[in-house]
N, CA, C and O atoms as a GROMACS GRO file, in nm:
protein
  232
    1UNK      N    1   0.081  -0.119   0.000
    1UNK     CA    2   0.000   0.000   0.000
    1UNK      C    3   0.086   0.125   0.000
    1UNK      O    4   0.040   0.218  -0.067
    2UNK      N    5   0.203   0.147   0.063
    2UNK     CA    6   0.277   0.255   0.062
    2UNK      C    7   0.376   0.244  -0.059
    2UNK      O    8   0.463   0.329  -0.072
    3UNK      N    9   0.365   0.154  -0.136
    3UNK     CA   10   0.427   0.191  -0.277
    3UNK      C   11   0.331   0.232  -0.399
    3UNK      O   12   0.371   0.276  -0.507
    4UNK      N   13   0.151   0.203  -0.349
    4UNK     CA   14   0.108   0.265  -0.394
    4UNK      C   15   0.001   0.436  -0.369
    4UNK      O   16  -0.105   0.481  -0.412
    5UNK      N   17   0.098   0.476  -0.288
    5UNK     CA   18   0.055   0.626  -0.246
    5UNK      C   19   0.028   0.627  -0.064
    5UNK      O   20   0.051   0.726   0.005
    6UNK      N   21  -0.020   0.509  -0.015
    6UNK     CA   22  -0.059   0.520   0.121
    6UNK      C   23   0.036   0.560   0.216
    6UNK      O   24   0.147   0.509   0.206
    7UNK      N   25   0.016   0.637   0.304
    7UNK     CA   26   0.151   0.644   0.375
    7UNK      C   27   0.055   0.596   0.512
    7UNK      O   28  -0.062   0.561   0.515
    8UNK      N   29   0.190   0.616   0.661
    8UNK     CA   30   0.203   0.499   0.749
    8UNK      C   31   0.102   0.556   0.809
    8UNK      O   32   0.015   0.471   0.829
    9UNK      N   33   0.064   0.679   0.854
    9UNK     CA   34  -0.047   0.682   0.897
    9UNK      C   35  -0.198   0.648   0.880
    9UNK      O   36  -0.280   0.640   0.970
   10UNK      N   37  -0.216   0.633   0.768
   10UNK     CA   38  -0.319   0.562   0.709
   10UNK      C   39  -0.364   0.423   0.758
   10UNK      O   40  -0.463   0.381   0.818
   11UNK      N   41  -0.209   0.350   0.689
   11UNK     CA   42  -0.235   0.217   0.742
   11UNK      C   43  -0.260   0.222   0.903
   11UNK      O   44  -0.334   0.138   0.955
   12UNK      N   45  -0.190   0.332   0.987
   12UNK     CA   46  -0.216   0.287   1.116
   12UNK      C   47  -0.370   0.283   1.121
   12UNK      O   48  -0.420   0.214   1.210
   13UNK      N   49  -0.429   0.333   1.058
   13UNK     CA   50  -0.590   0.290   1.130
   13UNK      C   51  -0.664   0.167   1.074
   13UNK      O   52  -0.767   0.109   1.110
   14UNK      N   53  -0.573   0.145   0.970
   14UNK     CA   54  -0.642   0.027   0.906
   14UNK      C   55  -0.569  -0.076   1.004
   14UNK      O   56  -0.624  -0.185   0.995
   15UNK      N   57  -0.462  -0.078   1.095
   15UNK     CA   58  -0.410  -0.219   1.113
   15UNK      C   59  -0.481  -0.204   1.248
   15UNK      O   60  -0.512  -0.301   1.316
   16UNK      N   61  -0.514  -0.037   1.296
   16UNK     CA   62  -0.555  -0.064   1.489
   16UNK      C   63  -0.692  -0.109   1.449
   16UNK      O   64  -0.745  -0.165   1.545
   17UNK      N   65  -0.798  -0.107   1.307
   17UNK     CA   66  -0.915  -0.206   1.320
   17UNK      C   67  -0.876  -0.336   1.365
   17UNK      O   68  -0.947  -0.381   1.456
   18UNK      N   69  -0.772  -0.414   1.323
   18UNK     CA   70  -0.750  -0.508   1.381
   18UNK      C   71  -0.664  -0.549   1.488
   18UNK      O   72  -0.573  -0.631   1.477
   19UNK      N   73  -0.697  -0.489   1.588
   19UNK     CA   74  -0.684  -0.436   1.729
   19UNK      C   75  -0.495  -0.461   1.722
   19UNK      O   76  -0.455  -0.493   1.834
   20UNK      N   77  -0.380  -0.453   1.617
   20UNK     CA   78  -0.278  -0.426   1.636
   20UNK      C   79  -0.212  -0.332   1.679
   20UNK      O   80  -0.260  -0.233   1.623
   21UNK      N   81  -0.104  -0.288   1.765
   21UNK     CA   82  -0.055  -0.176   1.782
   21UNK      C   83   0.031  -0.151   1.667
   21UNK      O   84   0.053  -0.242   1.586
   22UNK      N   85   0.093  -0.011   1.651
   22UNK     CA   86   0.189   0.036   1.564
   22UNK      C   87   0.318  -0.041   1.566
   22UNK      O   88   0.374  -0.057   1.458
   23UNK      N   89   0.378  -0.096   1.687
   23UNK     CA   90   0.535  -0.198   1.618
   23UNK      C   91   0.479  -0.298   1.618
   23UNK      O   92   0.556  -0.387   1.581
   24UNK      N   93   0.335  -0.354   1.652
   24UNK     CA   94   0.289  -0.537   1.635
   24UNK      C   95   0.296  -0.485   1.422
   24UNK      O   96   0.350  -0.563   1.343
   25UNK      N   97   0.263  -0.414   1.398
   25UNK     CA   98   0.229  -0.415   1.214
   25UNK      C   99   0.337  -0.330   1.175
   25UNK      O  100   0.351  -0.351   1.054
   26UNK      N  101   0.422  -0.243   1.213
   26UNK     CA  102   0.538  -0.206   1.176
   26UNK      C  103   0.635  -0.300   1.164
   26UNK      O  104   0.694  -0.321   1.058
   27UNK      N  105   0.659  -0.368   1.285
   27UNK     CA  106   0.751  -0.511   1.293
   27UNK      C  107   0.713  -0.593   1.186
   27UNK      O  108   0.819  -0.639   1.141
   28UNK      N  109   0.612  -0.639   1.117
   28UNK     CA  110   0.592  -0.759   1.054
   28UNK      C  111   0.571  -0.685   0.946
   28UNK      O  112   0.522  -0.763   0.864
   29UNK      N  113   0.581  -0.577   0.897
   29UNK     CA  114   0.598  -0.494   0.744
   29UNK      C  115   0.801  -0.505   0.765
   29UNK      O  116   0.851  -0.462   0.662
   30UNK      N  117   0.863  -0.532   0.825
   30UNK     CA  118   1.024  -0.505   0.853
   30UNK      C  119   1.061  -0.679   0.834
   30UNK      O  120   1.172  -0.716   0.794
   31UNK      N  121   0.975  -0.752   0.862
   31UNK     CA  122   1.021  -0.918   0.864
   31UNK      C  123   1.086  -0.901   1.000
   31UNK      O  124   1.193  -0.961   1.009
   32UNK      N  125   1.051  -0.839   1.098
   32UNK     CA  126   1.131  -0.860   1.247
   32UNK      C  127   1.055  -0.907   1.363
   32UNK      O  128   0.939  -0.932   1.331
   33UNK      N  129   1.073  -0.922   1.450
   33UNK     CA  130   0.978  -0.968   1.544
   33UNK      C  131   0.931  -0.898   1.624
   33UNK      O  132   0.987  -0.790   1.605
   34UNK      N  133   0.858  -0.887   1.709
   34UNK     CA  134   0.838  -0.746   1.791
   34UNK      C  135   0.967  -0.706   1.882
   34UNK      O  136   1.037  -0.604   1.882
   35UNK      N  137   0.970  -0.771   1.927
   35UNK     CA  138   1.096  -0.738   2.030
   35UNK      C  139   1.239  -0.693   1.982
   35UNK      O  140   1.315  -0.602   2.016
   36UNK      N  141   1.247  -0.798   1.883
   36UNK     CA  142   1.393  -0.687   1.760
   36UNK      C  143   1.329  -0.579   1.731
   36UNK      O  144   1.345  -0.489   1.813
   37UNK      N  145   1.270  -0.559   1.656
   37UNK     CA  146   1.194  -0.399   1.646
   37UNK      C  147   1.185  -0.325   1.727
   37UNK      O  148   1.233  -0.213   1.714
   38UNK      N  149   1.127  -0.359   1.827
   38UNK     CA  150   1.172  -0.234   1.965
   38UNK      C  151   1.295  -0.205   1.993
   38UNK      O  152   1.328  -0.090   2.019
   39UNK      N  153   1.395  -0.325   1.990
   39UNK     CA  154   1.555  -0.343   2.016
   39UNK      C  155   1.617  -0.226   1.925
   39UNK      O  156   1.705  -0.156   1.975
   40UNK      N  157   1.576  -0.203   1.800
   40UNK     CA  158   1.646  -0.177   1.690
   40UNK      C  159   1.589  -0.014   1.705
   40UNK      O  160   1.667   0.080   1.689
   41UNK      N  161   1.463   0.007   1.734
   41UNK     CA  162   1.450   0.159   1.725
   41UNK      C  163   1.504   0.219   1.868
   41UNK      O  164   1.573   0.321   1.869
   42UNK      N  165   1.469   0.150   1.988
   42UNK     CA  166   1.545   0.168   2.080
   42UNK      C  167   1.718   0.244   2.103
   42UNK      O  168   1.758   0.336   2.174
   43UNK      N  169   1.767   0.179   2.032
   43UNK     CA  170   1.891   0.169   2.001
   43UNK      C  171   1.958   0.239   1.876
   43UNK      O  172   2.078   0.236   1.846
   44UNK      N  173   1.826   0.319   1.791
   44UNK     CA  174   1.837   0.464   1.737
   44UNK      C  175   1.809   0.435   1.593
   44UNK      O  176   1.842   0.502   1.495
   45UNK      N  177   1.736   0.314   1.599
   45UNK     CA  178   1.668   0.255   1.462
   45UNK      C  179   1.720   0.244   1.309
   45UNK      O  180   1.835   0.282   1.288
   46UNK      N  181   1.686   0.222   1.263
   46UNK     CA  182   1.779   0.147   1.137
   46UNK      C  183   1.830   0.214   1.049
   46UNK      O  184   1.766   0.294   0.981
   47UNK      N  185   2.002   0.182   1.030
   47UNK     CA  186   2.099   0.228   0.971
   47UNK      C  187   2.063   0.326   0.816
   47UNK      O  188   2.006   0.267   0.724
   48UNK      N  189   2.097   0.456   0.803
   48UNK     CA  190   2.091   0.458   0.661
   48UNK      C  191   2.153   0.436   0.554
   48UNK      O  192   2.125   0.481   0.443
   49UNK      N  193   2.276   0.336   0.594
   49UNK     CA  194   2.317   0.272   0.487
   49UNK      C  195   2.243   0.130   0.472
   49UNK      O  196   2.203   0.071   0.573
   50UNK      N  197   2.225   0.075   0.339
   50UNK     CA  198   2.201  -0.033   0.305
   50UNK      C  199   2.079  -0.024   0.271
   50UNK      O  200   2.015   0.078   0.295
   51UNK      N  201   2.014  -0.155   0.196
   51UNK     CA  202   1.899  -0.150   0.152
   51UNK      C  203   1.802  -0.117   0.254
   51UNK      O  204   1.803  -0.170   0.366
   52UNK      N  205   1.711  -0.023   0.214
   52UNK     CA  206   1.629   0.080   0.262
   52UNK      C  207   1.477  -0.002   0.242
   52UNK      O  208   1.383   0.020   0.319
   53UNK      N  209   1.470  -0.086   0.143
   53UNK     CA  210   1.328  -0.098   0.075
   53UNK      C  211   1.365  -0.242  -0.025
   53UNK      O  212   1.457  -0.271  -0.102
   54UNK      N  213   1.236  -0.314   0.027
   54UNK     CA  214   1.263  -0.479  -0.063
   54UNK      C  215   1.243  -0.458  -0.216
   54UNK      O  216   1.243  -0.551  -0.296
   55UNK      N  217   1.225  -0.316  -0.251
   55UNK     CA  218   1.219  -0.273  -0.388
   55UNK      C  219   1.382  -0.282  -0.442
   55UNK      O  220   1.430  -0.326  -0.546
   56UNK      N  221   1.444  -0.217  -0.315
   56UNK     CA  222   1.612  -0.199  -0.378
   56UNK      C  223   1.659  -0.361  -0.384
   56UNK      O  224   1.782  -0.366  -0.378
   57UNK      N  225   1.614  -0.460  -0.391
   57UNK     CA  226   1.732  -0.584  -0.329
   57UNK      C  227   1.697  -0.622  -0.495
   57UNK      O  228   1.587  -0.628  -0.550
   58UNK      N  229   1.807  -0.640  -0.538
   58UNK     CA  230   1.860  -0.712  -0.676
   58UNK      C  231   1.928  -0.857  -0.672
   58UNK      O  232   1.968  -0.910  -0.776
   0.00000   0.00000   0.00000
């Protein structure tokens, strides 16, 4: 949805219909688990080097 125009706030209301919080559906849009995901923004969240987006991986 956010490659086709939606951005994250949007989806947030579409994912809290299904009573998820923001890192339960942030985490599983990342392939991480909840707890790495907290770990990782915690800890000043993800690097801007390297692939950014499963669009960039060749």
């Amino acid at each position: 949805m956010l490659d086709l125009g939606g951005n994250i706030y949007f989806l947030a209301k579409i994912f809290s219909c299904d009573g998820l919080s923001f890192v339960q559906a942030v985490s599983t849009m990342t392939g991480m688990s909840v707890e790495d995901y907290q770990a990782m923004m915690n800890a000043g969240g993800r690097s801007p080097d390297g692939v950014r987006s499963i669009r960039d991986k060749n």
